[in-house]
C-alpha positions in Angstrom: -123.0 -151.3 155.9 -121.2 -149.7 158.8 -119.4 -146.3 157.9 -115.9 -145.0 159.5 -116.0 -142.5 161.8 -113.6 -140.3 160.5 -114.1 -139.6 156.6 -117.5 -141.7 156.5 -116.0 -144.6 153.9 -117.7 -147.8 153.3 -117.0 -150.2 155.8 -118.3 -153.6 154.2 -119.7 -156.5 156.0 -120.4 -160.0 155.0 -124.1 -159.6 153.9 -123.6 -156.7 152.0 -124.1 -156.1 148.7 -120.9 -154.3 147.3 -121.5 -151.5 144.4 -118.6 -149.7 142.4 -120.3 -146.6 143.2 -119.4 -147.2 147.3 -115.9 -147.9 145.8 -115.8 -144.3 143.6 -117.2 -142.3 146.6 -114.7 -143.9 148.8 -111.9 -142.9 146.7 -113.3 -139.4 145.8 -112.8 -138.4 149.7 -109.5 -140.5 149.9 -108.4 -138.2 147.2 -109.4 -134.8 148.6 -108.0 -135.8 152.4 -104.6 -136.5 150.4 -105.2 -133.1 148.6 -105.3 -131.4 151.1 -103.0 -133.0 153.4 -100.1 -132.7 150.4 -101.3 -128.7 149.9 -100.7 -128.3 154.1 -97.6 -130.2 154.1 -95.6 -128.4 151.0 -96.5 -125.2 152.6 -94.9 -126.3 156.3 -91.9 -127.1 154.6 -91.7 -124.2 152.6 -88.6 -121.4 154.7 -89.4 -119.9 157.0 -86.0 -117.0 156.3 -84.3 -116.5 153.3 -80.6 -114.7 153.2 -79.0 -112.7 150.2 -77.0 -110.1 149.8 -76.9 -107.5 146.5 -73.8 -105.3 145.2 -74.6 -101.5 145.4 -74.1 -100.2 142.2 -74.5 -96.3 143.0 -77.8 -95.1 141.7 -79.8 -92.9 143.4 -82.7 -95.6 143.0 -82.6 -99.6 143.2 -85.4 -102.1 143.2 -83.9 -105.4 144.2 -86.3 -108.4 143.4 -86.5 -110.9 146.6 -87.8 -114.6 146.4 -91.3 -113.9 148.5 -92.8 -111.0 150.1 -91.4 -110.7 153.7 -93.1 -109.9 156.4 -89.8 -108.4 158.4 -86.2 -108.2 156.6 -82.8 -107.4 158.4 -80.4 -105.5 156.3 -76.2 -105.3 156.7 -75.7 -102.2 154.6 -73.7 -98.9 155.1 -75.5 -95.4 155.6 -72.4 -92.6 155.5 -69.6 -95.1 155.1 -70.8 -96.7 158.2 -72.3 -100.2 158.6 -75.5 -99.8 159.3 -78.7 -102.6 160.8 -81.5 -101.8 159.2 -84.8 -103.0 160.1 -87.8 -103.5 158.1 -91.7 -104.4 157.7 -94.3 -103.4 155.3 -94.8 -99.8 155.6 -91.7 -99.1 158.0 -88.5 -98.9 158.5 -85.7 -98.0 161.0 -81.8 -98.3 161.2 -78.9 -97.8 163.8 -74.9 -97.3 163.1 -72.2 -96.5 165.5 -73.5 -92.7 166.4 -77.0 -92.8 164.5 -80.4 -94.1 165.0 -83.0 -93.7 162.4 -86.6 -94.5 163.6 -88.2 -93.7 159.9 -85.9 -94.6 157.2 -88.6 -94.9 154.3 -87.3 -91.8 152.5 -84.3 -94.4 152.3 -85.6 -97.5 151.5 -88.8 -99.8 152.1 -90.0 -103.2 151.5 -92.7 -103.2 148.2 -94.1 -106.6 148.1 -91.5 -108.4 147.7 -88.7 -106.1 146.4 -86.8 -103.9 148.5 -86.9 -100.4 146.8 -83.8 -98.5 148.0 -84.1 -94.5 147.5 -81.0 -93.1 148.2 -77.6 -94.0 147.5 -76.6 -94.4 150.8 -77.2 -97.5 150.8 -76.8 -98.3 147.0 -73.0 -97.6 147.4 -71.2 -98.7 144.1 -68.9 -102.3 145.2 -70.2 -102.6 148.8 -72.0 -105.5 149.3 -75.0 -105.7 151.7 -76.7 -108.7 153.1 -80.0 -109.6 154.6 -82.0 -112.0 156.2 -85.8 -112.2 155.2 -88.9 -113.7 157.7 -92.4 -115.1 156.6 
C-alpha cells in the first residue's frame, strides 16, 4: 500500500487487502486537518477594528466594557470642552487638542483588558458623546 505524501493516508492498490482500520485512521487525520484548518480560518475572519462610541454621563470614574481586549484604541472625546485625539495601548496613553498635548494621560484614562477605565470627568462629560476605533 502506497501512502500520500502529505497527511500519510491509505493509498489502495489493486492487490491490497483493504481493513476498516486503514479507513478509521484515514478519517481520524482528515478530521484533525479540518480541525484545525476551520479553528485558523474563524480566527482570519474574525475584525481586525471595532468602532463605538459611549455617552459621558459625568462621574468622576467610568469603566466602559469593549467587545475584545485591544491592542491600540483611538478615542474622539473632549478634555476641557475641547475635542480631544486620544491615543491608547496597554499601559499608556497620550492625547492632543487644539493648544494641548498630553504624552501621559493614564491619570485620565487607560485601557484594562478590554474595558477602557476613564478617571476623570473630563472625558466622562455628562451628554457628549465620544467615539473610538479599536485594533487587534
Amino acid at each position: 500500500m502506497n501512502r500520500t505524501n502529505n497527511y500519510n493516508l491509505c493509498q489502495f492498490e489493486e492487490t491490497d487487502r483493504v481493513r476498516r482500520t486503514d479507513f478509521n485512521e484515514d478519517n481520524a487525520k482528515i478530521d484533525a486537518a479540518l480541525g484545525g484548518m476551520v479553528r485558523r480560518v474563524a480566527e482570519l475572519e474574525k475584525s481586525r477594528f471595532y468602532t463605538g462610541s459611549y455617552v459621558g454621563n459625568g462621574a468622576s470614574s467610568r469603566t466602559i466594557s469593549l467587545p475584545w481586549a485591544p491592542s491600540f484604541m483611538i478615542l474622539l472625546t473632549w478634555v476641557h470642552g475641547q475635542a480631544a485625539i486620544v491615543f491608547l495601548y496597554p499601559g499608556r496613553s497620550a492625547y492632543v487638542r487644539t493648544d494641548v498635548t498630553n504624552n501621559d494621560a493614564s491619570a485620565y484614562l487607560r485601557l484594562q483588558g478590554s474595558s477602557l477605565v476613564i478617571l476623570h470627568d473630563w472625558m466622562n462629560r455628562s451628554g457628549e458623546t465620544s467615539s473610538y476605533i479599536l485594533f487587534r
